[in-house]
Residue, then its C-alpha position, 0 to 999 in steps of 0.5 A: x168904520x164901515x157901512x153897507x150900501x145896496x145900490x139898484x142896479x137896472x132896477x125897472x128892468x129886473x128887479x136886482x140889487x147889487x151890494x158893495x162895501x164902502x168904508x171911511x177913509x181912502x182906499x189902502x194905500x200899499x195894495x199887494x200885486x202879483x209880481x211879474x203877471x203874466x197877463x196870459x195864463x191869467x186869462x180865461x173863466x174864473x168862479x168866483x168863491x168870495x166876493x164884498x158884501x155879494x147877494x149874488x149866486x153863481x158868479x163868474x168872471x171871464x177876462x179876454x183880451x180886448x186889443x190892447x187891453x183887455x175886457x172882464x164879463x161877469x155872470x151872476x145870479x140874484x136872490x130877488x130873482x130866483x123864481x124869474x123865469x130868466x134871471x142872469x145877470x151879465x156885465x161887461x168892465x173894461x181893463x186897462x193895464x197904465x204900467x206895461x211893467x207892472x201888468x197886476x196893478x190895472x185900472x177898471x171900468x164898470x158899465x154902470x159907473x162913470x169912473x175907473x178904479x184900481x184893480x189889483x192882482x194879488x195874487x194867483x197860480x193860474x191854474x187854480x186861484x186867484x184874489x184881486x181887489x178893486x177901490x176907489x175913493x168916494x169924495x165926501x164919503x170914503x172909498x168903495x171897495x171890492x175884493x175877490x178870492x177866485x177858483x178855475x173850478x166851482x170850488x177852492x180848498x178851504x186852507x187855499x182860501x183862508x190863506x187869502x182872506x187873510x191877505x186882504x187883512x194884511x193890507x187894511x181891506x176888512x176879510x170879515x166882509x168876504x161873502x160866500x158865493x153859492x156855486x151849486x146848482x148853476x150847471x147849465x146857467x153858466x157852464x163852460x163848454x169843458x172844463x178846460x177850454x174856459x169858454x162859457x156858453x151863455x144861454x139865456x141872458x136878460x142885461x147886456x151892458x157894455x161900457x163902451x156903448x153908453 
């Protein structure tokens, strides 16, 4: 049994929501991973094709390395926002790797929450795609769960992309609420300088939240 939960996300300041999907239950307990991960051929921008339960448009995530560990940024764009003049919203998560020899299996840190949660790679072959999945139980509720299907280009082939949602399936996560991202018409709000170099250029942007300045 599932159920939605739209959460305010800086609400007074843009007027946006996120959505994330929770469920009943724990988190699934036998969560594919990306044997052997080589953390950096992962690196870099990704678009995000798929998402939990998302309202958003335009979504990218860019990871770096930050230290020893290592930062993911994420670009979206709301709904509720799409006649604001300036109406990008932006994210930063911390990433952390417990086991240096099982690099897939990380822990992370959303800026608007208190906890870290599990962060799986499940799979990718760098230079195309990649699904990745994020849990955490929810005391007295359930768990809270996202899962992501990822492209290097705005798009991702449609049997590239069935074959992992079905993976989500494999392992107990609910593909039905996979939604789809809108990546058109986002040039020039999330354009990367070219197309290989996998750095954004951010233009514009209205929230800044980093989770080591809380």
């Amino acid at each position: 049994m599932k159920f939605i939960c739209v959460l305010p996300v800086a609400l007074l300041l843009v007027g946006s929501v996120v959505s994330h999907q929770y469920n009943l239950g724990s988190c699934p307990p036998d969560v594919p991973f990306q044997s052997h991960l080589d953390i950096d051929k992962f690196l870099g921008v990704w678009y995000v094709i798929q998402m939990s339960s998302s309202a958003s448009a335009c979504h990218k995530l860019n990871i770096t390395r930050d230290g020893e560990d290592l930062r993911l940024v994420t670009y979206s764009r709301y709904g509720l926002l799409q006649k604001a003049v300036d109406h990008t919203f932006i994210d930063t998560a911390a990433l952390r790797m417990p086991d240096p020899t099982e690099p897939a299996k990380m822990k992370i840190k959303y800026s608007m929450y208190m906890w870290w949660e599990d962060f799986t790679v499940i799979s990718t072959d760098y230079d195309n795609f990649a699904a990745a999945f994020s849990c955490v139980n929810v005391i007295h509720v359930g768990n809270r769960q996202n899962g992501m299907i990822l492209s290097r280009k705005p798009y991702l082939d449609l049997a590239t992309a069935d074959s992992l949602r079905k993976t989500f399936e494999f392992f107990g996560a609910d593909r039905s609420s996979l939604s789809f991202i809108n990546q058109k018409d986002c040039t020039g709000l999330l354009k990367s300088k070219s197309e290989h170099d996998r750095i954004i250029s951010l233009g514009t942007l209205n929230i800044n939240r980093d989770p080591k300045h809380k």
